[in-house]
C-alpha positions as CSV (number, residue, x, y, z in Angstrom):
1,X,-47.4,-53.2,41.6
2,X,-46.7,-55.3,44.6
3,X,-47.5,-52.6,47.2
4,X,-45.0,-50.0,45.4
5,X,-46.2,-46.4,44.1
6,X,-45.8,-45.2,40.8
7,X,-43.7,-42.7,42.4
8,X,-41.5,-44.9,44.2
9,X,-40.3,-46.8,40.6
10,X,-40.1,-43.6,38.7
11,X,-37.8,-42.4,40.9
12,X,-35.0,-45.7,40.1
13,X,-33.6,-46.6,37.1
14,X,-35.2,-49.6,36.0
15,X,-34.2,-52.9,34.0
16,X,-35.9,-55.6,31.9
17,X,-34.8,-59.0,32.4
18,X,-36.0,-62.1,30.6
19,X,-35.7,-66.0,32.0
20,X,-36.0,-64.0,35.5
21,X,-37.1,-66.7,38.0
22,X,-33.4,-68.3,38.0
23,X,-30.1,-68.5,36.8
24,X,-28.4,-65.8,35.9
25,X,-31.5,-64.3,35.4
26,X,-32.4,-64.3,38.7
27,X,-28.8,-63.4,40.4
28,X,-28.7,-60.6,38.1
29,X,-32.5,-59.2,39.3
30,X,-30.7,-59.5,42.9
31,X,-27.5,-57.6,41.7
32,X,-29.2,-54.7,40.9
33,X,-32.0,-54.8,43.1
34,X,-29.6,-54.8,45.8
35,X,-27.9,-51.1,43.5
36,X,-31.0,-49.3,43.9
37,X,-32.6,-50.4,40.5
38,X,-36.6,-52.0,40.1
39,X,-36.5,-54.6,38.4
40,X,-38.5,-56.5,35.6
41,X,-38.6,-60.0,36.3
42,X,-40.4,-61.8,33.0
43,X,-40.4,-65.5,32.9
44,X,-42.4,-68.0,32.4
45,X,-42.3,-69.8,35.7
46,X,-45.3,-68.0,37.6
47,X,-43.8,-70.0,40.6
48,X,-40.2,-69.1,40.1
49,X,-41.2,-65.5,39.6
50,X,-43.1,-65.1,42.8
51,X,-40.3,-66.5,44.6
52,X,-38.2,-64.2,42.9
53,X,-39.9,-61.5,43.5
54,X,-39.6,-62.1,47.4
55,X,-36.1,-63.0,46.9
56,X,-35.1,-59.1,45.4
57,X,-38.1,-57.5,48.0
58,X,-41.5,-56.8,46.8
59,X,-40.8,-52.9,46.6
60,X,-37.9,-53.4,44.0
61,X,-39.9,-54.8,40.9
62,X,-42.6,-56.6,39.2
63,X,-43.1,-59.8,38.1
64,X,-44.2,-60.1,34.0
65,X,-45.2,-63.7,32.5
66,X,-43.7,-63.4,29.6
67,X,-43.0,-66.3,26.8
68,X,-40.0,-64.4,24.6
69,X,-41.6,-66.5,21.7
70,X,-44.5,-64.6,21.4
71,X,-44.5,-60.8,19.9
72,X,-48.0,-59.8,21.5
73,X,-46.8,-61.0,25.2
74,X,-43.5,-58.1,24.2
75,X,-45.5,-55.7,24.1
76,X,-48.4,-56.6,27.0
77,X,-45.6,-57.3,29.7
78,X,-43.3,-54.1,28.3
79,X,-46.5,-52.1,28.6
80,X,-47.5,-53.5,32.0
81,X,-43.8,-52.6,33.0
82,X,-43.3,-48.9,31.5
83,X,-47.1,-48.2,33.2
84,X,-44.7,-48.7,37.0
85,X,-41.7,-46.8,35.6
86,X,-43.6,-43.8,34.0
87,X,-42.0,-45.2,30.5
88,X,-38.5,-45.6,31.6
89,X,-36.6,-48.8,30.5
90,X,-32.8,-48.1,31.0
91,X,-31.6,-51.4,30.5
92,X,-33.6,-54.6,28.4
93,X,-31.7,-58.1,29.4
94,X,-32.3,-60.8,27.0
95,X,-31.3,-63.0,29.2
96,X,-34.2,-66.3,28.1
97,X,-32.4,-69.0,26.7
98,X,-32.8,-73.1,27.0
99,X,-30.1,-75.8,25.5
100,X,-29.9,-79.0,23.7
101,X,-27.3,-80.8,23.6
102,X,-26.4,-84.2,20.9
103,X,-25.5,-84.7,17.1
104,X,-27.1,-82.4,14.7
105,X,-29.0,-85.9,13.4
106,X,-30.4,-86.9,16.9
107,X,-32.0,-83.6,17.6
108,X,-36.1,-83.7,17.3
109,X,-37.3,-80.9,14.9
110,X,-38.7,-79.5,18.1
111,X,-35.6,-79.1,20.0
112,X,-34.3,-77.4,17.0
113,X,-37.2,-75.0,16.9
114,X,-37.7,-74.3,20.7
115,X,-33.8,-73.2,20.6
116,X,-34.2,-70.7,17.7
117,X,-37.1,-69.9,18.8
118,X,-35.9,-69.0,22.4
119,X,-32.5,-67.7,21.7
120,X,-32.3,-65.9,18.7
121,X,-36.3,-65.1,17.7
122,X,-36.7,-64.1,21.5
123,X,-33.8,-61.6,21.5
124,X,-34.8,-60.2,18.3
125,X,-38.8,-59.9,19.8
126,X,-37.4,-58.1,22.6
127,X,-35.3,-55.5,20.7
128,X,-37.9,-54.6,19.0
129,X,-41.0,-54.6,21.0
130,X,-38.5,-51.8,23.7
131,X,-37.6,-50.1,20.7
132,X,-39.4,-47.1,21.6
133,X,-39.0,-47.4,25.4
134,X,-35.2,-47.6,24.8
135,X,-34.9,-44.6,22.7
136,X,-37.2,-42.8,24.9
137,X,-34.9,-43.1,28.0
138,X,-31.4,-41.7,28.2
139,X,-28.5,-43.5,28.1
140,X,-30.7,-47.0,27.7
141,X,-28.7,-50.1,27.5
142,X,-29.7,-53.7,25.6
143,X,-27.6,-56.4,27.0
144,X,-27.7,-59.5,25.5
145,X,-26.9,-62.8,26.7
146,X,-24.5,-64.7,24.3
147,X,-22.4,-67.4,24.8
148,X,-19.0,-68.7,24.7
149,X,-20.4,-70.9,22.2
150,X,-20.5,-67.7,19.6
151,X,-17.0,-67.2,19.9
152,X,-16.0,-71.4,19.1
153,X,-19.1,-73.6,18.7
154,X,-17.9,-77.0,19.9
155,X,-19.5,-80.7,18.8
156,X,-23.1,-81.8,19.6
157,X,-23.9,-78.5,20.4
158,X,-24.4,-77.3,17.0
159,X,-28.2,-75.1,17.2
160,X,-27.3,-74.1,20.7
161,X,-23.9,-72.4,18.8
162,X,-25.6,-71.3,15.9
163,X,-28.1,-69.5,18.5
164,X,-25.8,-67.6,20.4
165,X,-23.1,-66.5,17.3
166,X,-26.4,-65.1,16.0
167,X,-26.9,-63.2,19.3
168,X,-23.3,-62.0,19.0
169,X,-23.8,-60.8,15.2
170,X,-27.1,-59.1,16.1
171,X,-25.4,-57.4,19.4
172,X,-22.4,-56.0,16.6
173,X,-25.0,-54.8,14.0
174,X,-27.1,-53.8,16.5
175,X,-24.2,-51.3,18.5
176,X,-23.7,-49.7,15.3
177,X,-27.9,-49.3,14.8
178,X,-29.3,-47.9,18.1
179,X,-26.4,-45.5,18.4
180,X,-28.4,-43.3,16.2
181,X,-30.7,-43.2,19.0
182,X,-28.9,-43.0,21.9
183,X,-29.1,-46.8,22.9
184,X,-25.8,-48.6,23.8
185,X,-25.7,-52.6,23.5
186,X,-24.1,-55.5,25.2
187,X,-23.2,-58.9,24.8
188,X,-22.1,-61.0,27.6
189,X,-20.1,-64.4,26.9
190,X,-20.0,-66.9,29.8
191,X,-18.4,-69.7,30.1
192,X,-20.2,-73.1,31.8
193,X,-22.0,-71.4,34.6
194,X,-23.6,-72.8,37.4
195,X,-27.3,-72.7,36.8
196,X,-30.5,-75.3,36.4
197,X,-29.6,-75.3,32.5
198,X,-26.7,-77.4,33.5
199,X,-29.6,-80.4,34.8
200,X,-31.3,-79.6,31.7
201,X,-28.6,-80.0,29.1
202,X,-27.8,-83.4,27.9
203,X,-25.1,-84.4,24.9
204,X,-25.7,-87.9,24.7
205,X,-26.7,-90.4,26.8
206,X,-28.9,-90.6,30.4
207,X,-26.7,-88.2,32.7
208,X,-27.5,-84.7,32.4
209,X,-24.7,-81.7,31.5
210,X,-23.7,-81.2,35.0
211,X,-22.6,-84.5,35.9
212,X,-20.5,-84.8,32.4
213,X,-18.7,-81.7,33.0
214,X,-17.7,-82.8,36.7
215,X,-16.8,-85.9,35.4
216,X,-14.5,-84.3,33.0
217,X,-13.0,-81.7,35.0
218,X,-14.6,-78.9,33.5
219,X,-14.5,-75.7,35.0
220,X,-18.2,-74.3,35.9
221,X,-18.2,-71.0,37.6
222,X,-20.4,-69.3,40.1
223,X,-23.4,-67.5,38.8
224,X,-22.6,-64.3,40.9
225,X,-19.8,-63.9,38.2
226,X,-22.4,-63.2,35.5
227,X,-24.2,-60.7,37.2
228,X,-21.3,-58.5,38.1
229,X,-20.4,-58.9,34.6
230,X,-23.5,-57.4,34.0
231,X,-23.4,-54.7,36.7
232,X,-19.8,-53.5,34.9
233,X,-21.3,-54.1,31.7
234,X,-24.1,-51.6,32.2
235,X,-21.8,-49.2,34.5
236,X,-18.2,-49.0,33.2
237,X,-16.6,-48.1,30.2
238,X,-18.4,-48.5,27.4
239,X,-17.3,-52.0,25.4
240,X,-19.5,-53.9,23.3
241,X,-17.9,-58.1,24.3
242,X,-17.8,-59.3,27.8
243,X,-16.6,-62.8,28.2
244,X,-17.0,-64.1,31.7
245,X,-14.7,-66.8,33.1
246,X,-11.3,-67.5,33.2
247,X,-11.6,-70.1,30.8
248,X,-13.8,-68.4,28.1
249,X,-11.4,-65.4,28.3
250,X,-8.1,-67.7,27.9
251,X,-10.7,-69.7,25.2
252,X,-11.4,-66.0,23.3
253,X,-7.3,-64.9,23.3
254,X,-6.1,-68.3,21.6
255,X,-9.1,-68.5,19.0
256,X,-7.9,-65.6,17.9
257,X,-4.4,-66.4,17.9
258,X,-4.7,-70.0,17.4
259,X,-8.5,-71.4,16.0
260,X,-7.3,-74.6,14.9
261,X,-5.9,-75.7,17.8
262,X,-9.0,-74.5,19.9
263,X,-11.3,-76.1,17.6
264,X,-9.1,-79.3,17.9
265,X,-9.4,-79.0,21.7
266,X,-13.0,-78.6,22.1
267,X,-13.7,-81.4,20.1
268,X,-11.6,-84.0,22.0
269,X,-13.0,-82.0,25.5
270,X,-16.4,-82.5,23.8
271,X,-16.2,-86.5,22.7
272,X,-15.5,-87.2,26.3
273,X,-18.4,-85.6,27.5
């Protein structure tokens, strides 16, 4: 437990957060580390976590290697983590998520299975392995990490879309499920934000997603505005949709006011990439 007494985490409310050891992972950890919370970090980047750990202080959380893919690592890490918080689990971030970019057609059956695997099977492993840990501890939060892509799923990003409206729909069935028990849920929607998914993402060609989006004058915004989306998420008024970024929030207004014309956009915002 990283030099921390049992007593010492029982005492703070504590939250869960997958794809921990960067990103808006790892800026959220610091968020509410810094608000008085312990923190789960579960990734599975054993070097990113121990860095991660040092970067929210050793006494504010634990570090769980966790592969979201994987229903038996759930419920080892979850039990390794309810063990330092005497059982508590206020808030579970599904946070774990990887992209790839490109036509539907030039995607390798592997980089369609690692992203439904990830984003959608991951998010539903973790709702339901802190099932019990949720409904145990009052007031418990799931937040999930959507997209802007579930609100308009632009070209050559087709699974990634398909991933994250599937996180939005499960978030709305979900609200309307755990309130039986108590449980409130989530769903943040960022826009491009500036994390090491951006070096990672590619839509076509050699340069990575980073470079395209500079090159096209894309807005990318600072990770910090995810977390306190998060932080507001978890403590202000209850609302289920949380888009973050000027641009995804101007995106959300006109698809619902105009889709075709958004759809049309994104596509011609898209090809250039």
């Amino acid at each position: 437990m990283s030099g921390i007494t049992r007593a010492q985490a029982d005492s703070r409310r504590a939250i869960f957060i997958t794809g921990a050891a960067s990103g808006i992972g790892l800026a959220t950890a610091r968020r509410f580390a810094a608000g008085g919370w312990f923190v789960g970090l579960a990734d599975i980047d054993a070097k990113g976590l121990t860095a991660a750990l040092e970067a929210i202080g050793p006494a504010n959380g634990i570090v769980c290697s966790l592969d979201v893919r994987h229903r038996s690592a759930w419920k080892r890490e979850l039990a390794v983590f309810a063990k330092a918080t005497g059982g508590r689990l206020d808030v579970l971030m599904n946070n774990a998520g990887v992209a790839k970019g490109g036509y539907l057609e030039s995607q390798t059956p592997d980089d369609v299975d690692l992203q439904l695997d990830v984003n959608l099977k991951g998010v539903l492993n973790g709702c339901q392995a802190a099932f019990d840990l949720l409904a145990a501890t009052p007031g418990a939060l799931v937040v999930n990490v959507a997209s802007v892509a579930g609100v308009v799923a632009p070209p050559r990003m087709s699974v990634y879309a398909a991933t994250k409206f599937a996180v939005r729909g499960l978030s709305e069935a979900l609200e309307a499920e755990f309130a039986r028990i108590g449980v409130g849920v989530r769903c943040i929607m960022p826009w491009f934000i500036d994390t090491p998914l951006l070096d990672k993402a590619r839509f076509s060609g050699n340069e990575d997603l980073r470079v395209s989006l500079r090159q096209e004058k894309v807005p990318v915004y600072p990770v910090s505005d995810v977390s306190e989306a998060v932080w507001t998420a978890v403590h202000g008024k209850p609302r289920l949709h949380h888009l973050v970024g000027g641009q995804a929030r101007r995106i959300g207004l006109l698809n619902r006011l105009l889709p075709g014309v958004v759809r049309r956009q994104l596509g011609k915002q898209v090809d250039a990439l």
